[in-house]
C-alpha positions as MATLAB code, in Angstrom:
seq = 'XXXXXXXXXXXXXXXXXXXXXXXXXXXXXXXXXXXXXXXXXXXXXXXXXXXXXXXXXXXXXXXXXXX';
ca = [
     -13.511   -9.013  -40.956;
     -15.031  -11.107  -43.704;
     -17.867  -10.035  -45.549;
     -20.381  -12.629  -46.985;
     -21.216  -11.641  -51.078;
     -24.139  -13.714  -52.900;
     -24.573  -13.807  -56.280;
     -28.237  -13.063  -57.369;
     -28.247  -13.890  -60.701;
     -25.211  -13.725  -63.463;
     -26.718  -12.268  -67.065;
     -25.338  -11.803  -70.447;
     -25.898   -8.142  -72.329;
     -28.337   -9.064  -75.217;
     -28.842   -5.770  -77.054;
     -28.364   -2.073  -76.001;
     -31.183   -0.093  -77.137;
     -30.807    3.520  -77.019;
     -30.380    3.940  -73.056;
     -32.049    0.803  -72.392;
     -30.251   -2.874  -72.198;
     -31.787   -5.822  -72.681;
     -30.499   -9.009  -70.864;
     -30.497  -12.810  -70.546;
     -30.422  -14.117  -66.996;
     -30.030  -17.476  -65.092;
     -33.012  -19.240  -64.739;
     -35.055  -17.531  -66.882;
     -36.396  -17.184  -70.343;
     -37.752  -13.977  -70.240;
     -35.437  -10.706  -71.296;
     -35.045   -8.347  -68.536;
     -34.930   -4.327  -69.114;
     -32.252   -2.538  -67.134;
     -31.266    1.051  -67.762;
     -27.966    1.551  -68.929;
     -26.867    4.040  -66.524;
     -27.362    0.691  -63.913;
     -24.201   -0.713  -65.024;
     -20.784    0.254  -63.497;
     -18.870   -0.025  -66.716;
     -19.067    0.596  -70.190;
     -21.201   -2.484  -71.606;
     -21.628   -4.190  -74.684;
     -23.576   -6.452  -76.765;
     -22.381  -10.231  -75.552;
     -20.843   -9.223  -72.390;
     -21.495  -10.698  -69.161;
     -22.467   -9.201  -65.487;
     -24.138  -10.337  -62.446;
     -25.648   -8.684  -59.494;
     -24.292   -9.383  -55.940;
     -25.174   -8.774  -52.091;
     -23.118   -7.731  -49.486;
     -23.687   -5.776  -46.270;
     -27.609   -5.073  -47.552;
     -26.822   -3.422  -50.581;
     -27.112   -4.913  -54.239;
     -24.624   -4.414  -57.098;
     -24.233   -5.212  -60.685;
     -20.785   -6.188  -61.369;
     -19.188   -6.222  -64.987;
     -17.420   -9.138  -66.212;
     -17.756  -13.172  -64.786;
     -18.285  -14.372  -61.139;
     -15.117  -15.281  -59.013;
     -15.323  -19.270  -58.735;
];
């Protein structure tokens, strides 16, 4: 069975601030807040994520998009 994944929005890790992370996003000039304890891996300043959905639920994933 396949299951259909779309990519929200992919974001670079601006600045970690305490337990807080602040973020660039596509399409967007604003920083976004995020709490650290959102993120699946152990995150750092310059590294990228993005947030999929599949089967209804939404996910930050660590690292670049598959092409």
């Amino acid at each position: 069975m396949k299951v259909l994944m779309v990519v929200l929005f992919t974001g670079v890790v601006d600045r970690i601030v305490g337990n807080l992370v602040a973020a660039e996003v596509d399409d967007s000039e604003e920083v976004v807040l995020m709490p650290v304890s959102a993120f699946p891996c152990a995150i750092q300043e310059g590294e990228s994520f993005y947030l999929v959905r599949y089967d209804g639920e939404e996910e930050i994933v660590c690292g670049e998009p598959p092409e």
